[in-house]
C-alpha positions as CSV (number, residue, x, y, z in Angstrom):
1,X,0.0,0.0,0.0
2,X,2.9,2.2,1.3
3,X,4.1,2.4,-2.6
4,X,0.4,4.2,-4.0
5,X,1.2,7.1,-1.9
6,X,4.6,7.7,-3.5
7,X,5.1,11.2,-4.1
8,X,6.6,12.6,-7.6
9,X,6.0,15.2,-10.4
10,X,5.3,17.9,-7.1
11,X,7.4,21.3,-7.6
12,X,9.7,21.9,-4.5
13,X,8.2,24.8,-2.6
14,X,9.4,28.6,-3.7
15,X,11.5,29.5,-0.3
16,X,14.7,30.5,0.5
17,X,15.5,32.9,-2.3
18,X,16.3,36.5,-2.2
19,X,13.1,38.3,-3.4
20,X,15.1,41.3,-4.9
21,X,18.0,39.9,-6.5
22,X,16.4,38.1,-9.3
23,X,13.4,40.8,-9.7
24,X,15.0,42.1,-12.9
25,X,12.3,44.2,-13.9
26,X,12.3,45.9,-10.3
27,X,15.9,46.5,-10.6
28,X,15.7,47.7,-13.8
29,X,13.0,50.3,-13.1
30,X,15.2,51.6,-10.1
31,X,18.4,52.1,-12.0
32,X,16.0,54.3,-14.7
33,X,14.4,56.5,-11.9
34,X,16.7,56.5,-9.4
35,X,20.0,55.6,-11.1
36,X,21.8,56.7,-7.3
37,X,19.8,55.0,-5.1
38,X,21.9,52.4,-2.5
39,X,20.5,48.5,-3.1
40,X,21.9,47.3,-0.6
41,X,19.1,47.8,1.6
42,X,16.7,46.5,-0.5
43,X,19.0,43.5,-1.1
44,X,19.2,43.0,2.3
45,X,15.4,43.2,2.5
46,X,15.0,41.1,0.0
47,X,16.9,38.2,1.3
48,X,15.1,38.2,4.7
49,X,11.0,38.0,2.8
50,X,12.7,35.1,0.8
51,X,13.0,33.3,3.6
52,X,11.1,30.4,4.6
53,X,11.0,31.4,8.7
54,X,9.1,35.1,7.1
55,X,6.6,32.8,4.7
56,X,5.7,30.7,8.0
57,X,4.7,34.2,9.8
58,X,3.0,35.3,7.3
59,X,0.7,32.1,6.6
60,X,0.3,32.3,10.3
61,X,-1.4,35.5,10.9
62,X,-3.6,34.9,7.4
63,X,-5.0,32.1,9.1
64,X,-4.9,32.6,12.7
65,X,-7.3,36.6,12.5
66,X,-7.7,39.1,15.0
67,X,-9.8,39.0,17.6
68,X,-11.6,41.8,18.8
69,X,-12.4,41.7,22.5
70,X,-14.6,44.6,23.8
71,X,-14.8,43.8,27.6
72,X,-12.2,42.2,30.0
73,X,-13.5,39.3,32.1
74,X,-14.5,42.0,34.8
75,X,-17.2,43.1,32.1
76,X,-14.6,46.7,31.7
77,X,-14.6,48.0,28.6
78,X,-11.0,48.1,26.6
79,X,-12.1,47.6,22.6
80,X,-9.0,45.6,21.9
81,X,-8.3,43.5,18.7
82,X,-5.6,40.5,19.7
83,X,-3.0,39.5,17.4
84,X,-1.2,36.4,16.6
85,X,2.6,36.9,17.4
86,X,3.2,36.3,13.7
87,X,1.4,39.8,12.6
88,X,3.5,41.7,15.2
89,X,7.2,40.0,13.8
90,X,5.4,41.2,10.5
91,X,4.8,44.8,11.2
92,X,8.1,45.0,13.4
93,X,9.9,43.5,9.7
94,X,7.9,46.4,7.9
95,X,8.7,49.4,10.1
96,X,12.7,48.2,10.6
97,X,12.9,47.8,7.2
98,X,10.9,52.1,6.8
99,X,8.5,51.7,4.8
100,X,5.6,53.6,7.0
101,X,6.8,57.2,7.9
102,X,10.2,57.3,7.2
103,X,10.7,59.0,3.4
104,X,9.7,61.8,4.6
105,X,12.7,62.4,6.7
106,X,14.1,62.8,3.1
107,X,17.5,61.2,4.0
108,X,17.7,59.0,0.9
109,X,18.1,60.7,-2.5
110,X,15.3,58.6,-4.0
111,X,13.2,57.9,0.0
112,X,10.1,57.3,-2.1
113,X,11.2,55.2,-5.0
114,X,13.4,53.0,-2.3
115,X,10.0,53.2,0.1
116,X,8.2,52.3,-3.0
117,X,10.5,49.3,-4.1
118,X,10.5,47.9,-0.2
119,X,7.0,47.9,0.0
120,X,6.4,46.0,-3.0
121,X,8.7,43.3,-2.2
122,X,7.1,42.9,1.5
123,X,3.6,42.4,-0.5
124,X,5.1,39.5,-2.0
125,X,5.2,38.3,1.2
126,X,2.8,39.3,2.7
127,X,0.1,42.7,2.1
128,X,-2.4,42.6,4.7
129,X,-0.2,43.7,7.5
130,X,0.7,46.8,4.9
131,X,-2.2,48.3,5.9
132,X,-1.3,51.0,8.8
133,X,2.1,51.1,7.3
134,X,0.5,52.8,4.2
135,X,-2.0,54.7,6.3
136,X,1.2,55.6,8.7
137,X,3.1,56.9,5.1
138,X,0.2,58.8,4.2
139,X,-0.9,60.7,7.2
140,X,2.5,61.9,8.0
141,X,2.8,65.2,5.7
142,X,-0.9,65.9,6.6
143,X,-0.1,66.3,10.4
144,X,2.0,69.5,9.1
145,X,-1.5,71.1,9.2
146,X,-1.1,71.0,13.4
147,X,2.5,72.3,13.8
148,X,2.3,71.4,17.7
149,X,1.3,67.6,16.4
150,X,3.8,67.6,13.8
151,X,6.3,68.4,16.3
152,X,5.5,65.8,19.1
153,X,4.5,62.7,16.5
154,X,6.0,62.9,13.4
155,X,9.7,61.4,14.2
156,X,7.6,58.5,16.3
157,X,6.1,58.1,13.0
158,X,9.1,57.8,11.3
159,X,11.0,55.5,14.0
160,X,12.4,52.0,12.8
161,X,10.9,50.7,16.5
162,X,7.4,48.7,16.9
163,X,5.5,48.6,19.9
164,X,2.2,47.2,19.6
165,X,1.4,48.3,22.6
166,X,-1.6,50.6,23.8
167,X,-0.1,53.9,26.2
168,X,0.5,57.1,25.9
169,X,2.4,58.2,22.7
170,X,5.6,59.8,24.8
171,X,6.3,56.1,26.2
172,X,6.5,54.8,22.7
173,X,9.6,54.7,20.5
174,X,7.8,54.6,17.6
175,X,3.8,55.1,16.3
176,X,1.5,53.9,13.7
177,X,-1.6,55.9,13.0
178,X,-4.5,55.3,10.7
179,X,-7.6,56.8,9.0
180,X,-11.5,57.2,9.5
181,X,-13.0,58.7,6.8
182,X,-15.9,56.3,5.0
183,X,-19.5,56.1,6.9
184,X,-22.0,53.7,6.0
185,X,-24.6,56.1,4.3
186,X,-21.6,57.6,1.8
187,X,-18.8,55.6,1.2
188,X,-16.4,57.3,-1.1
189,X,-19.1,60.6,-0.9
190,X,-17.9,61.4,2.1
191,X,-19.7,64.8,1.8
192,X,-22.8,62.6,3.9
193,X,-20.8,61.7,6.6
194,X,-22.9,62.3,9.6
195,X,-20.2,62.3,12.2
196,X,-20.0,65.6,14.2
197,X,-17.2,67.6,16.2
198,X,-18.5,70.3,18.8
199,X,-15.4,72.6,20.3
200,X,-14.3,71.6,23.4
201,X,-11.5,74.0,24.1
202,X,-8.0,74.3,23.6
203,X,-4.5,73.7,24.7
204,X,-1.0,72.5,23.8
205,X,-2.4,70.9,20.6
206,X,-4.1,73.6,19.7
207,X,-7.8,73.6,18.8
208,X,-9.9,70.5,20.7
209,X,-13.1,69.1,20.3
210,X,-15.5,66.4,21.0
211,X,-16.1,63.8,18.5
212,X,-19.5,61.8,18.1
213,X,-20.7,59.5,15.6
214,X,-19.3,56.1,13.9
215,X,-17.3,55.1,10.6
216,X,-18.3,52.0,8.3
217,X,-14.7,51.3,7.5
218,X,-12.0,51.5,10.1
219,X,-8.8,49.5,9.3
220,X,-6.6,48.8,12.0
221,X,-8.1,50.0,14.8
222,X,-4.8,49.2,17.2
223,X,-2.9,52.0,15.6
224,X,-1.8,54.9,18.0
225,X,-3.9,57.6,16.4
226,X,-6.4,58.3,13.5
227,X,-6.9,61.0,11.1
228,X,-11.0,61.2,10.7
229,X,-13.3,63.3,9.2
230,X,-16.1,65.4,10.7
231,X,-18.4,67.7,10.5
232,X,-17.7,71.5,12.4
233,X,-19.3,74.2,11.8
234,X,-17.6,75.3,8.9
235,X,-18.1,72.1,6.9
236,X,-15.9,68.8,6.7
237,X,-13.0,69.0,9.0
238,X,-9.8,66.9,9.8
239,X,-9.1,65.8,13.1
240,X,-6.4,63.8,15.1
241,X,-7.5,61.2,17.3
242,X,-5.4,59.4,19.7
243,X,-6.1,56.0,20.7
244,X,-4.3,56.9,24.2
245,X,-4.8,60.0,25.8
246,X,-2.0,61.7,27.6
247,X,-3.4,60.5,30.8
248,X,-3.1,57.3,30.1
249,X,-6.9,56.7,29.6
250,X,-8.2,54.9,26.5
251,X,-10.1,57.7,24.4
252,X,-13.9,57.1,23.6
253,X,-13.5,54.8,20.6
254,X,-15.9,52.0,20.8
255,X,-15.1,49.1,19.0
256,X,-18.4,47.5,17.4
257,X,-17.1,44.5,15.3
258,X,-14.7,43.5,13.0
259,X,-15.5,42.8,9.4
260,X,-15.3,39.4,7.8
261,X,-13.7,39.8,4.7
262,X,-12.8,37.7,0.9
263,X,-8.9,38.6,1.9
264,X,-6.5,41.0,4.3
265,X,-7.4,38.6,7.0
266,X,-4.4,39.4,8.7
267,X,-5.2,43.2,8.8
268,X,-8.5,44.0,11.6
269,X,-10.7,46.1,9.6
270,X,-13.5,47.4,11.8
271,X,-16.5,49.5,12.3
272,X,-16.5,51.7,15.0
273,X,-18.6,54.5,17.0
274,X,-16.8,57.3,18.7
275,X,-19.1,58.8,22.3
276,X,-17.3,62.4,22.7
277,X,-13.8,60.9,21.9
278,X,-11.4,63.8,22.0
279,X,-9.7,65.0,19.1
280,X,-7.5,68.4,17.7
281,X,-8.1,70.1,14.7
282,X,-5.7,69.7,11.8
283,X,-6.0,72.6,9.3
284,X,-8.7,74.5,8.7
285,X,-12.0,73.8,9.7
286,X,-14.3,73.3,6.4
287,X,-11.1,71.9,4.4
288,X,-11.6,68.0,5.3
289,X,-12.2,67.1,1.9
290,X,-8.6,68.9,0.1
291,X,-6.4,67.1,3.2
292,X,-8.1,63.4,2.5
293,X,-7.1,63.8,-1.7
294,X,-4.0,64.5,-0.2
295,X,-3.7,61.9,1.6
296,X,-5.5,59.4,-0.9
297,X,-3.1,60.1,-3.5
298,X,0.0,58.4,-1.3
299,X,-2.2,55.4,-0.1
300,X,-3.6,54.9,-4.3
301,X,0.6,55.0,-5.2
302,X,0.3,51.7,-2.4
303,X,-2.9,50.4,-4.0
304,X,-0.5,50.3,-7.3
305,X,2.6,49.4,-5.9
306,X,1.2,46.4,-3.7
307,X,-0.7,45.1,-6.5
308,X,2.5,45.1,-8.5
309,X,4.1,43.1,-5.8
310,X,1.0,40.6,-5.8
311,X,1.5,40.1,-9.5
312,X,5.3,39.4,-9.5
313,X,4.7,37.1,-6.3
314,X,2.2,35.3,-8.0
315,X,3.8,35.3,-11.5
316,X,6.7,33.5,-9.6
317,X,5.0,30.9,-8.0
318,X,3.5,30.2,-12.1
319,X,7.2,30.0,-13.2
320,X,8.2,27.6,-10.4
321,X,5.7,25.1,-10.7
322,X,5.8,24.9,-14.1
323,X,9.1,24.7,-14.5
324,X,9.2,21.4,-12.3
325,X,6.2,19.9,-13.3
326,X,6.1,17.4,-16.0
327,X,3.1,17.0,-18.0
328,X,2.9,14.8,-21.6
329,X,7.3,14.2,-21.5
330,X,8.3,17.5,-20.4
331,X,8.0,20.8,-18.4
332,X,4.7,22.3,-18.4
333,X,7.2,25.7,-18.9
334,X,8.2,24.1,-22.3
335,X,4.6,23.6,-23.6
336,X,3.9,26.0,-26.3
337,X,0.6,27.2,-25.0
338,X,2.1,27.5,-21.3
339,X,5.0,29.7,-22.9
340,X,2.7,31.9,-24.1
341,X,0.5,32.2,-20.5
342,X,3.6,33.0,-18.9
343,X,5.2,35.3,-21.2
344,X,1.9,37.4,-21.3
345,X,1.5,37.6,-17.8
346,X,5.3,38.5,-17.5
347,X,4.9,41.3,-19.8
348,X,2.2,42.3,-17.7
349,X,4.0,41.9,-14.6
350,X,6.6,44.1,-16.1
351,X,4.6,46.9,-16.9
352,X,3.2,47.3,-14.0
353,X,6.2,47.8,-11.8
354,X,7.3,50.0,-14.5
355,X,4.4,52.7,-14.6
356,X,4.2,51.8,-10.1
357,X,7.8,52.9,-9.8
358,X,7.5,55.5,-12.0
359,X,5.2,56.9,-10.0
360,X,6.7,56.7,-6.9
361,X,9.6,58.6,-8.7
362,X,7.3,61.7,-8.6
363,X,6.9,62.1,-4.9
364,X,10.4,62.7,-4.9
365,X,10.9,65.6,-7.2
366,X,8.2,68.1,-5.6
367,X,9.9,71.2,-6.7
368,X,9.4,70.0,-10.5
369,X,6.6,71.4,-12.1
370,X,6.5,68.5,-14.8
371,X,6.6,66.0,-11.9
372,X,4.1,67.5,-10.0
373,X,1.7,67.2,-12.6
374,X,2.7,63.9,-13.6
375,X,2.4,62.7,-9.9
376,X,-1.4,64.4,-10.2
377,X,-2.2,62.8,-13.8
378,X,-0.5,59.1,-13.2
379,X,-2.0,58.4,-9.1
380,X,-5.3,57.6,-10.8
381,X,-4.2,56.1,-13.8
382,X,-1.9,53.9,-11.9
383,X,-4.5,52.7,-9.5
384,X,-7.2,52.2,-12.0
385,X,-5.2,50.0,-14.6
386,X,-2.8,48.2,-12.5
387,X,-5.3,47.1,-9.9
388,X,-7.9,46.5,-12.5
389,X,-5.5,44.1,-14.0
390,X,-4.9,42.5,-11.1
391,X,-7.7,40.0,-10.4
392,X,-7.4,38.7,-14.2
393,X,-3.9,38.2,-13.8
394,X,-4.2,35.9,-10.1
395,X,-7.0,33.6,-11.6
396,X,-4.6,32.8,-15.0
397,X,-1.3,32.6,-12.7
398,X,-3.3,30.3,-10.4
399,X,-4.3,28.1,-13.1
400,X,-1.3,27.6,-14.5
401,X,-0.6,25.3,-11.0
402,X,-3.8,23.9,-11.3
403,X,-6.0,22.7,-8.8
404,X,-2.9,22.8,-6.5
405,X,-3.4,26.6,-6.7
406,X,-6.7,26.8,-5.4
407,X,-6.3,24.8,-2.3
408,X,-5.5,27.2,0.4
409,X,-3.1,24.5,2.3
410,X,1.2,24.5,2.1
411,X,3.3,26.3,0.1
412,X,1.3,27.4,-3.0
413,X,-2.0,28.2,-1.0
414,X,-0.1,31.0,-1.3
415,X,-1.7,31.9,-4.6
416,X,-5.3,31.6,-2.9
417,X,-4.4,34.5,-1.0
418,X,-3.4,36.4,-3.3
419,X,-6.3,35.8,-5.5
420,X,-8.8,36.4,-2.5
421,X,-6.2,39.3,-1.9
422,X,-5.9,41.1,-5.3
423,X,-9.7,42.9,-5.7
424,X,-9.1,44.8,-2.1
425,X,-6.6,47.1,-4.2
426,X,-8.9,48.1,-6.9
427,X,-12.0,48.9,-4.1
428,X,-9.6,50.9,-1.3
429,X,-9.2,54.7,-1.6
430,X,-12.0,54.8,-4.3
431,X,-13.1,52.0,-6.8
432,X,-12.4,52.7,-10.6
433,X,-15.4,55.0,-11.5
434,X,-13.8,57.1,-8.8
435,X,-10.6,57.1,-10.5
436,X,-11.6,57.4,-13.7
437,X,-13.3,60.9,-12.3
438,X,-10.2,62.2,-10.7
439,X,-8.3,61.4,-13.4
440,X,-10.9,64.0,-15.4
441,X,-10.1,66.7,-12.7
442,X,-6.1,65.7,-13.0
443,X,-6.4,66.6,-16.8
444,X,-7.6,70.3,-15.6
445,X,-4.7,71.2,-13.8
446,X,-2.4,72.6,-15.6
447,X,-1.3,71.7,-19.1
448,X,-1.8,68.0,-19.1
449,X,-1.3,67.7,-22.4
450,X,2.0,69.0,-22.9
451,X,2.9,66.9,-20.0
452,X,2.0,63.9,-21.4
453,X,3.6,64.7,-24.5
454,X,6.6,65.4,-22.2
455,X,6.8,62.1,-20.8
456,X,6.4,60.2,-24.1
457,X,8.6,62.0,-25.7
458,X,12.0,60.1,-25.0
459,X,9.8,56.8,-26.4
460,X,8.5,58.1,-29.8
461,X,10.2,56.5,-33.0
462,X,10.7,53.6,-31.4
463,X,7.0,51.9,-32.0
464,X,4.6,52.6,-34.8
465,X,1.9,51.3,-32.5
466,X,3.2,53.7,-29.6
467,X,3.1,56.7,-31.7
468,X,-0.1,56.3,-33.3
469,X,-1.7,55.8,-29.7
470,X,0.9,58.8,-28.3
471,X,-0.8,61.2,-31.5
472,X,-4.4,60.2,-30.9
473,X,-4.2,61.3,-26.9
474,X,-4.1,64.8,-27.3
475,X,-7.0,65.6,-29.3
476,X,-9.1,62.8,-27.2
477,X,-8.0,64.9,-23.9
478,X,-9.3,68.0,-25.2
479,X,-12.9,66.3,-26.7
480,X,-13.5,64.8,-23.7
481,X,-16.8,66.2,-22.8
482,X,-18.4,63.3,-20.6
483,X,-17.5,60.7,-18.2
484,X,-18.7,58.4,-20.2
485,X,-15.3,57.6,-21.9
486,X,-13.2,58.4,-18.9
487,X,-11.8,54.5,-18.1
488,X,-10.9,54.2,-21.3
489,X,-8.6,57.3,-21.6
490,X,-7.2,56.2,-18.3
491,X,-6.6,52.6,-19.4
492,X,-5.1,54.0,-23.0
493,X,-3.0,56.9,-21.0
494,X,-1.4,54.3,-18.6
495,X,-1.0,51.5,-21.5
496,X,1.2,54.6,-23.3
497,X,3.2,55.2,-20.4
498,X,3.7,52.2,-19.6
499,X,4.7,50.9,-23.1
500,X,7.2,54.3,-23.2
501,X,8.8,53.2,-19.8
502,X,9.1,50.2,-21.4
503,X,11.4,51.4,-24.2
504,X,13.7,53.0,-22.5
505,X,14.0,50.2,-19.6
506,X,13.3,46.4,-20.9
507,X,15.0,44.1,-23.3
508,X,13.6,45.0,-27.2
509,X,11.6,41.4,-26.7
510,X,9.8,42.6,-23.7
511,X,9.3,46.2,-25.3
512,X,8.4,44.9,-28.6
513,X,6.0,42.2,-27.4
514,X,4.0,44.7,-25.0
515,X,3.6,47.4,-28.1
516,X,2.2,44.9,-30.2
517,X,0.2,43.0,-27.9
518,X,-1.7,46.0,-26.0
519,X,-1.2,48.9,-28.6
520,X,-1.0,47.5,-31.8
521,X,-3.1,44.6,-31.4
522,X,-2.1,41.2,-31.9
523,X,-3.3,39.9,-28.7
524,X,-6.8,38.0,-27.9
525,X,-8.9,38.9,-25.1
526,X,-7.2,36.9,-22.7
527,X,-3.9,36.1,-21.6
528,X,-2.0,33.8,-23.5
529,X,-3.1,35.1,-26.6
530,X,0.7,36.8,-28.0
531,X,1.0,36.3,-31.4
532,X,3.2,33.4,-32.8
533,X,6.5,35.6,-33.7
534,X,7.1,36.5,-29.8
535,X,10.4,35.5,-28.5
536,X,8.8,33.7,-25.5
537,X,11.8,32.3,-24.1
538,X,13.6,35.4,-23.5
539,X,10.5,36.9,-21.7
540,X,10.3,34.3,-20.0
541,X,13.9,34.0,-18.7
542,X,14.2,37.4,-17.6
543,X,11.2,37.0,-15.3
544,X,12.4,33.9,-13.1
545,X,12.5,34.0,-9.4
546,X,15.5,31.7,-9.5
């Protein structure tokens, strides 16, 4: 009997491999936009998510939850969410390695594009936990709006310490804060948010006031502090809520229940009431709504960088099982119709971290007008196309391992996560229609045209299929006259930047095979479809984990 449970023809497991040293691509796309950046970091980095000892922490707190536990066993209320120990060696990886607060110390010449490059190599491990380190990156720069905050948070925020634990903020060595903005009745319109702030005084922090009513979405509800909206008498405000207050009293956050999501289920997303919680001002009262764009445009670079990472992650579990599994005399990566499934979703793979990174490469050139713009136009394009991408690109990934990709147990249950993972990018800080909009109000701000012309520039000549699409997008910028069209300009503005990135960064084969698959179109309507003249092996090869 013992010799019918032989087992053969099963790929080793992908472990013990140094995430950033064979990411081609990645590296490519750094030396482009940030030609000084130090790699050694990020090599480092990459070697310790490769490891096998990281991959067991994060299967652990995917499938071990939080817990939310509202009372103590005296029937005292402490609204606490409990972690497996796995999530906190997680978070403590993702802080020491600074990818939450700490570009904006600005002591890197590239600190976004090496933030931006960290963070998508931890979501190949492991994204859920990347929650308040996003929110943490993003709310950093808006706390300028209180100088006397600013001044006693924002190097906690920036600290390479974790402590998970819940006390006053000057007995921490470091902080994580995160964000309540969305209410049940509005969602993205957070115009009808209901939630109400009524003065309360003043002091150190400046203006305080009492905060009363409940949000529909509040991720990570263990963070230190919260920027949330409100309504004050002049309209929409932004306010700072500590979890703690300086007393060492828990502030009146109420904890209702956590929601049970398709994915993140390492990451406690919650709904919440606040009873009079105390909060301070941060801006101008009646300006809510320009400080939360602000803010949304760093965590939509994250939506786009982190699905990036989930497509290279899962892209490299495709290329190691197939290249160990035999089926009908050799490797299923030597089968004609499986070179073509992988070379398309490398290509894809490609150009995404090629527009992601090239968008992170914006936030650190602020004082450039072109940049500026660019940062404005590409935030929504980026998040629209990449993370709309993303789903189509896990299911084909996970079918290329076959039914062993859908089980969730061992080594490639990995790709189950990330297909349960991949639609939370494309829904977070505003779904597509809402991107698709504010990529219509990016267009208004300054010459948008000339901009893009600027940025495609260095690419023209080299594809006939680029240029035609590169010549049709001015005159469709300036007709457009209803929403109606708006995701398909976004789509055909980030295909053209990514296909001019391309150019100047990948191998002709990759180049040439992206141009004439998504511009000029010899390509199907689903992957795997490259025409018959692609030099699939060479895609292929440049794209292996190994």
């Amino acid at each position: 009997m013992d010799a019918t449970h032989e087992v053969f023809n099963q790929p080793e497991p992908l472990a013990g491999y140094n995430l950033f040293e064979t990411n081609r691509p990645l590296r490519d796309a750094l030396k482009f936009n940030a030609p000084q950046l130090q790699l050694s970091p990020l090599e480092h980095l990459g070697g310790v998510l490769g490891s096998a000892e990281m991959q067991v922490h994060a299967r652990l707190a995917n499938t071990n939850p939080p817990v939310l536990h509202t009372h103590d066993r005296f029937g005292r209320r402490v609204d606490e969410v409990e972690f497996h120990p796995s999530y906190h060696v997680l978070m403590k990886a993702a802080v020491g390695a600074g990818l939450h607060g700490t570009p904006w110390t600005g002591e890197s010449a590239s600190p976004h594009v090496q933030r931006a490059a960290g963070f998508m190599l931890f979501t190949e491990l492991e994204p859920s936990i990347l929650c308040p380190i996003s929110m943490s990156y993003a709310v950093t720069p808006a706390l300028r709006g209180n100088a006397a905050i600013h001044a006693d948070w924002g190097a906690k925020l920036a600290s390479l310490w974790y402590d998970p634990a819940l006390k006053p903020w000057r007995d921490k060595p470091g902080v994580t804060m995160g964000m309540g903005m969305t209410e049940k009745q509005g969602g993205s319109d957070v115009r009808a948010n209901t939630t109400r702030a009524v003065r309360a005084g003043s002091d150190a922090w400046g203006e305080r006031y009492e905060i009363t009513g409940h949000k529909w979405f509040f991720s990570a509800p263990m963070c230190d502090a919260f920027l949330v909206l409100a309504q004050a008498p002049a309209g929409l405000s932004c306010f700072f809520l500590p979890r703690v207050l300086d007393d060492g009293s828990r502030n009146a956050i109420r904890i209702q229940r956590l929601k049970d999501k398709l994915g993140n289920k390492a990451n406690a997303s919650s709904e919440v009431e606040f009873h009079g919680a105390s909060a301070w001002l941060v801006g101008e009262e009646g300006r809510g709504i320009p400080q939360i764009l602000e803010m949304g445009t760093m965590t939509r670079l994250d939506c786009a960088l982190g699905t990036s990472g989930l497509m290279r992650q899962a892209l490299s579990l495709a290329l190691n099982h197939t290249s160990q599994r035999q089926a009908f005399g050799k490797p299923l990566a030597l089968q004609p119709l499986m070179k073509n499934v992988l070379a398309d979703l490398a290509l894809e793979s490609e150009a995404a971290t090629a527009l992601a990174i090239r968008l992170a490469r914006a936030f650190d050139r602020p004082q450039d007008a072109h940049e500026r713009l660019m940062a404005r136009l590409l935030t929504p394009v980026a998040k629209f196309w990449i993370c709309k991408r993303g789903s189509h690109f896990a299911q084909e990934a996970m079918e290329c391992l076959g039914g062993n990709g859908y089980v969730e147990e061992g080594g490639e249950g990995v790709m189950a996560r990330i297909y349960r993972e991949m639609p939370l990018n494309s829904i977070w800080e505003g779904a597509g229609n809402i991107m698709a909009l504010d990529l219509l109000r990016g267009l208004r701000k300054g010459d948008a045209v000339a901009a893009l012309a600027q940025e495609l520039k260095p690419a023209r000549g080299s594809d006939a299929a680029l240029d035609r699409l590169a010549d049709a997008l001015p005159a469709r910028i300036e007709a457009m006259a209803t929403e109606a069209e708006a995701r398909r300009l976004a789509q055909d503005v980030a295909l053209a930047v990514q296909a001019a990135v391309l150019v100047q960064t990948a191998p002709p084969a990759v180049a040439g095979a992206f141009c004439a698959s998504r511009l000029g179109g010899d390509w199907g309507q689903a992957f795997g479809t490259l025409g018959a003249g692609t030099d699939f092996d060479s895609i292929i090869a440049r794209a292996q984990p190994r």
